[in-house]
N, C-alpha and C positions, 0 to 999 in steps of 0.2 A: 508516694502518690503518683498515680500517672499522669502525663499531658499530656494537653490537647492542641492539637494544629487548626490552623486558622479555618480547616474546611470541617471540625470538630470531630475531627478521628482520633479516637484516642491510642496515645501511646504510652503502655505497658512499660512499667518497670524490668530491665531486662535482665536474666540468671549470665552471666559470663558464659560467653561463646566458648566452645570447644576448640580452642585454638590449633590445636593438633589436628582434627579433622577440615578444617576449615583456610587456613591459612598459613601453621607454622609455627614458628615460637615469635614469641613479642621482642622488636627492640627498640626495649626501653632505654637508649639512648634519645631514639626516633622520639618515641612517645615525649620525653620529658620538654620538646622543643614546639611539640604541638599547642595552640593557643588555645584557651578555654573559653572558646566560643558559644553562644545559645543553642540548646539541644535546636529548635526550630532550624534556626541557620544552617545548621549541619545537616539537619533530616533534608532541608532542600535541596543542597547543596550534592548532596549524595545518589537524587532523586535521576541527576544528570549520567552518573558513572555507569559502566558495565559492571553488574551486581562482583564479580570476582574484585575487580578495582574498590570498590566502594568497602568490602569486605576488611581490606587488606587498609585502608585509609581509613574504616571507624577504628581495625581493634592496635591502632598507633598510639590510642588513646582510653588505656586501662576502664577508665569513668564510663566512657563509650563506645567498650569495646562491642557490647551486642545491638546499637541504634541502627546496624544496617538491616536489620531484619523488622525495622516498621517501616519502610519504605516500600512505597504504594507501587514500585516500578519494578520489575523483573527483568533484565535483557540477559536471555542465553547464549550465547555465540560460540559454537564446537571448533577449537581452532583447528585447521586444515590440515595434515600431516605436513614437512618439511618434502619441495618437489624431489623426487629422486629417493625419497623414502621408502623401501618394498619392502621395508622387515615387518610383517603381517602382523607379530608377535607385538609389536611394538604401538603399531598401529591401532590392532585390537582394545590393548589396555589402557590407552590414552581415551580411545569412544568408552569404555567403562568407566574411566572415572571422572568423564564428564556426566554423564548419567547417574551416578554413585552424587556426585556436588551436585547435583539439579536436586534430587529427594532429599539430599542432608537440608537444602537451602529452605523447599518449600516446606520438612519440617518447621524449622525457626518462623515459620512465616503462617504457622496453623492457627495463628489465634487473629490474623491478618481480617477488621473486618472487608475492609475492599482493596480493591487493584485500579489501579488506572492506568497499566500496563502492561502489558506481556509478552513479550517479543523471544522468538523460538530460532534458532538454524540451527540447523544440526543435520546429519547423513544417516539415515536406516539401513540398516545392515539384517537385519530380522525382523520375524514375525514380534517376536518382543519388545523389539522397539517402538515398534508400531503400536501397541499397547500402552507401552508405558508415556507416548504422545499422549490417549487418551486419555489417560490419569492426568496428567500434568494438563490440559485443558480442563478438564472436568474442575479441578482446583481452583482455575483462574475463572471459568464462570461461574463458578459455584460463590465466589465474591467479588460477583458483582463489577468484572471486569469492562473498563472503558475499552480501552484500545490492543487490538487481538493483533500483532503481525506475526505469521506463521510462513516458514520459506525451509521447503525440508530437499533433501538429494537423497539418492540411494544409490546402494551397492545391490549387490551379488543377485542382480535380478529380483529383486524386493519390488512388491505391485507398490504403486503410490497410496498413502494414507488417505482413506474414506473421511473426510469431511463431515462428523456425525448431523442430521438435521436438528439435534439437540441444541448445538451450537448454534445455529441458522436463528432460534429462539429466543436469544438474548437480550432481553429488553433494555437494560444502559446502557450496550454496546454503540461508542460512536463512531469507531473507527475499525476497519475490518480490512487487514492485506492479507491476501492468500496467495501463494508460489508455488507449482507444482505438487498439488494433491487434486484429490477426484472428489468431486458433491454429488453426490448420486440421486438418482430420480426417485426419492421414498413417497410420493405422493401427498407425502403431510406438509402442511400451511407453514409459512416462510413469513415470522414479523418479527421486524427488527424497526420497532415505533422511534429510537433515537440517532440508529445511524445517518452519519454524514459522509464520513469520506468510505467509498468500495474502489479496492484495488482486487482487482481479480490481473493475474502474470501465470499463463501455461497450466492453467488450470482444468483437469478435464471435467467436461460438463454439458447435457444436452439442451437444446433451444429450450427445451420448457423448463428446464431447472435454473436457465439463466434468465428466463423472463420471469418467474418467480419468483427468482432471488430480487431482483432488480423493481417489482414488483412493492414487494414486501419491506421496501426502504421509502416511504412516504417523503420523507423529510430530506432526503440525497442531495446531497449539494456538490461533491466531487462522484466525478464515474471514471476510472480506466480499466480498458480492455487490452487484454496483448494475448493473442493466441501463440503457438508454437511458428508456427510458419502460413504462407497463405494456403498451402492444401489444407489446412486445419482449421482454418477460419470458423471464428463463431459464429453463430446464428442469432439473430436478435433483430423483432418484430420493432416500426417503427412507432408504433402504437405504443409499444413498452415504454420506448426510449423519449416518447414526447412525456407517458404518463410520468415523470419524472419533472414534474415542475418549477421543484427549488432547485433545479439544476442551475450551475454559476460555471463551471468548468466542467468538459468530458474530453478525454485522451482514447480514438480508439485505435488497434493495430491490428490490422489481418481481422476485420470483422466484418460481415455482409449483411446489410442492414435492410431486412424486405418492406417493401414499399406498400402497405397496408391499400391504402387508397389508388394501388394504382395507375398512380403519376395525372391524377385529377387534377387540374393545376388552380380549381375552386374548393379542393381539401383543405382547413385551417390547419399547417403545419408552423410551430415555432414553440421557440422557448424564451418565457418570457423574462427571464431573468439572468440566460446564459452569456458569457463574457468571452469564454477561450472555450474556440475549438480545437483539436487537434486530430487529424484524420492520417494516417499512414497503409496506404495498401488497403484501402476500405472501399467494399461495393456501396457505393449509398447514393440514393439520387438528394442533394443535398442543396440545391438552387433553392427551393422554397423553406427549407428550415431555418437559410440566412437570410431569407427576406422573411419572415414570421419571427424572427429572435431580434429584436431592436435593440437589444442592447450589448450585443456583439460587439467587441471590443479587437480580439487576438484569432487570427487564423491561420494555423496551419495545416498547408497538403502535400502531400506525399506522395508520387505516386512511380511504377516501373517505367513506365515509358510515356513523357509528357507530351512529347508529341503526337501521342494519337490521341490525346484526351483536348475536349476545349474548355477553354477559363471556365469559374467558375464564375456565375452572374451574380453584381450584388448591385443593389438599389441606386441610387443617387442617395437617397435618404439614410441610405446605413451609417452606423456610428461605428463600422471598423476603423480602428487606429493604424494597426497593422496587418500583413501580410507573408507568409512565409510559402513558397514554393519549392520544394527537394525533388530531384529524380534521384533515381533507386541507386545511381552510383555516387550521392553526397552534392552530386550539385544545386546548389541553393541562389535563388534569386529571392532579396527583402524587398519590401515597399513600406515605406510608412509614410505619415502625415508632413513627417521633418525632413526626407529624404529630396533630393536631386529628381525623382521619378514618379516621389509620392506630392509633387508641386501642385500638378492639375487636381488632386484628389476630392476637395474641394468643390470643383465645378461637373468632371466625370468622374466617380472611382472606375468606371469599366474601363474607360482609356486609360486610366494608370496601371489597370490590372492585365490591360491587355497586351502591355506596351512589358510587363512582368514576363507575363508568359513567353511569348516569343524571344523574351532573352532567354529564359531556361531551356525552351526548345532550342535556340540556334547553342548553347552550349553544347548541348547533348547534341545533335548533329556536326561540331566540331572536335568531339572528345571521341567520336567513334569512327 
């Protein structure tokens, strides 16, 4: 009979893994020292492993040797050639027969009714690769996947994998990393009614594909941005970035953030529920979103040259805790509540923050 896990997925009586293709031969010395634990226990337990580990740790134990293939979790990881490696030949067959172990695995996994994971690296070397990503995606939304991390590299001058808008669609998706691939401007509507956390990293993509995207996540509760460099800066409307209400934390880097209203200083800018900001090489006029967000908690700035830039102003009334100022060569000036500096915080925070800055500017005038 099959069982069922505590979230009422059921798990399927399993035929004996192909151990040859899969892992190897069995040793059963191994096996006979292993403890006969609850299938549950172990399905969780395994939920944690990189699916080749987990493979190699159910079939130690004959009874359950095929239980890694009800596990709701997926993590592929293409290990990296050895540095100093240049036997092509070598290199070649290793990327095959991680690709070869990705379809053996997602076979065993065909009767899988959902995912709550799926986690991809790997290096495209071909047009075929690039396809057979979109199979292996297609798979994991096709059931109903929670958590999509995708982070691919390439060779031989291979274009970066298109992002299908199919995917952009997926309504139980609540968490979504993307690393160096392209979302392309297809015009069609972007809703993702459960997403929480969006990791966009070197992603390419136009102002309106990312105000769409961004857009189309109602419910967003984490944002981070990291372009390639600041000539590549993103583009993103502040209008977007307020429409983002359950926002609690955003991280952005190398992004220019245009100023809808202006710099009207009677526009209601803020976010009413945001905690942590983190700003790194970011155009953004940002005085009045920390006075409009009350519940500011954690701020970090970031910028190339702090002494041409002036503090950033926060209320008397603000509820930052802390403070973090870097200039572009790592130097960092804290402030917090508990600190030596963050004493007055209390009665001024601008005097505490002002009293910040000029120590990071006079670093950065002694270090140069």
């Amino acid at each position: 009979m099959a069982t069922k896990s505590k979230a009422g997925r059921k798990i399927p009586n399993h035929p004996k893994t192909n151990k040859i293709n899969l892992k190897g031969k069995q040793n059963s010395k191994t096996a006979a020292t292993i403890p006969h634990l609850p299938v549950l226990v172990i399905l969780h337990f395994l939920q944690f492993l990189p699916i080749k580990l987990a493979i190699r740790i159910s079939s130690l134990c004959k009874q359950r040797a095929g239980l890694w293939s009800s596990i709701p979790v997926l993590d592929f990881d293409e290990d990296e050639p050895p540095h100093g490696d240049e036997n092509l030949d070598i290199i070649q067959l290793q990327h095959t027969n991680f690709i070869n172990f990705l379809d053996r695995c997602l076979e065993f996994h065909q009767k899988c009714e959902g995912l709550d994971k799926f986690w991809l690296r790997m290096t495209l070397s071909s047009v075929k690769d690039k396809d057979k990503v979109g199979e292996w995606l297609c798979f994991a939304v096709g059931r109903r996947v929670k958590e999509l991390d995708i982070s691919l590299k390439y060779k031989y001058e291979v274009n970066q994998y298109c992002f299908s808008s199919t995917f952009l669609n997926a309504k139980p998706l609540v968490i979504l990393n993307l690393e160096n691939v392209t979302i392309a401007n297809s015009g069609q509507p972007i809703s993702l009614p459960s997403l929480q956390t969006l990791s966009i990293r070197r992603v390419r993509l136009t102002a309106l594909s990312l105000s769409a995207l961004i857009s189309g996540c109602p419910c967003i509760q984490y944002l981070s941005l990291t372009s390639s460099s600041c000539f590549e800066s993103y583009d993103l409307s502040m209008q977007t970035l307020l429409g983002g209400k359950s926002l609690t934390s955003f991280n952005l880097k190398y992004v220019r953030v245009r100023d809808d209203n202006n710099n009207d200083p009677k526009a209601p800018i803020g976010l009413p529920y945001l905690k942590t900001m983190s700003l790194e090489i970011v155009d953004l006029y940002y005085p009045q979103l920390i006075s409009g967000s009350p519940s500011l908690e954690h701020l970090s700035v970031s910028f190339c040259f702090a002494k041409f830039y002036r503090s950033p102003k926060i209320p008397r009334s603000s509820s930052l805790k802390s403070l973090e100022v870097r200039d572009f060569d790592s130097k960092v000036v804290q402030v917090s509540r508990g600190s030596t500096m963050g004493s007055m915080w209390s009665d001024d925070p601008m005097a505490a923050l002002e009293m910040a800055w000029r120590s990071l500017v006079s670093l950065g005038s002694h270090g140069r």
